[in-house]
N, C-alpha and C positions, 0 to 999 in steps of 0.2 A: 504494500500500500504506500503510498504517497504519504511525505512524512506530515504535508498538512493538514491528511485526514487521518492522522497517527500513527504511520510508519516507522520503525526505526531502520532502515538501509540493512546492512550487514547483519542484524542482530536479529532480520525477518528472515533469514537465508532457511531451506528448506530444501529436500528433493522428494518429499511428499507430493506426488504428482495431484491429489484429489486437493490440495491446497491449491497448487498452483493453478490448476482450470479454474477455482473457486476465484482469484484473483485475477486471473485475464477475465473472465464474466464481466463482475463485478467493476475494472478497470482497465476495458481493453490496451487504453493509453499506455501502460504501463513498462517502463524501463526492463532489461534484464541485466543482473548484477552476477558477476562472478567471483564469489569469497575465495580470495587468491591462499588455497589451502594447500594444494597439490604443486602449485607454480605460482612462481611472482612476475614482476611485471617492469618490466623496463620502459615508463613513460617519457617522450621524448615530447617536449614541446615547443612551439613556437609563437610566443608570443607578449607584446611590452617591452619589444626590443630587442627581447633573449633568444636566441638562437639554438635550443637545443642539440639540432640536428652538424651544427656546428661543432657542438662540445663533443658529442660520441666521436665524430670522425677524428679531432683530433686528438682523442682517448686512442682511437683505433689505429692513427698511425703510428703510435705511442707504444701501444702495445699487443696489434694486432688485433686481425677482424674476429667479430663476433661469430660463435655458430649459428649454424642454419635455425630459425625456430619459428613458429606460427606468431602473425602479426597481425595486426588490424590500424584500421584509420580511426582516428576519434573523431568523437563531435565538434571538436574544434580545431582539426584541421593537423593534429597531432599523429604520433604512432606510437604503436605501443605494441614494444618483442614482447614475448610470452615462453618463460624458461621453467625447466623443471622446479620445484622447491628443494630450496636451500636452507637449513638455520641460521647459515649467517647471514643471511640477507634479511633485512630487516628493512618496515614502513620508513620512508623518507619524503621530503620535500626538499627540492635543491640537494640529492643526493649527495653525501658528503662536499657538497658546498660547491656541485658542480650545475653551471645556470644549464635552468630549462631542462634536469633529469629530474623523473621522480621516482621513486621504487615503491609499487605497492608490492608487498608480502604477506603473509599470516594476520591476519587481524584485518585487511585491507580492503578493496576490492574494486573493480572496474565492470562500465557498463558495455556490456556485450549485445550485437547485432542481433535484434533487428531494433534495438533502442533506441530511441529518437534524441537528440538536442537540441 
């Protein structure tokens, strides 16, 4: 549900499929969230100036490219890699203070296709 009609995001996560029909019914609008359990999330942004897509590459020349792994476009215009989970990787904003990376992990979560923004 929608947190305005009392959702709380992550803390609604479920694979109770007789929920989830209950919940597209009820609000077909509704976003699809992935609680980044199994794999975190390498969000790369662009935007306010900051150039994410910037910083990876020059991480990458740095220290070589990334593996291969399942990605998506976000709603704003962003990408976002999708890697197995790891313990050390943990929730960030500005990934150890690298502009325009965010890491969602464990506790985390990203909105997944057919999600609207």
């Amino acid at each position: 549900a929608k947190k305005e009609k009392g959702g709380k995001g992550v803390y609604d996560a479920t694979t109770d499929t007789s929920r989830i029909h209950k919940w597209w019914d009820w609000e077909p609008d509704c976003n699809v969230g992935l609680h980044a359990v199994n794999f975190w999330v390498l969000d790369i942004d662009r935007k306010a100036g900051v150039d994410g897509h910037a910083t990876l590459t020059a991480l990458c020349a740095q220290y070589g490219k990334l593996p291969r792994c399942p990605m998506q476009i976000t709603g704003g215009g962003g990408l976002q890699m999708l890697f197995l989970a790891d313990a050390r990787v943990k929730n960030r904003v500005n990934a150890n203070k690298l502009a325009g990376l965010d890491v969602r992990a464990r506790g985390g979560y990203v909105a997944a296709p057919p999600s609207i923004h």
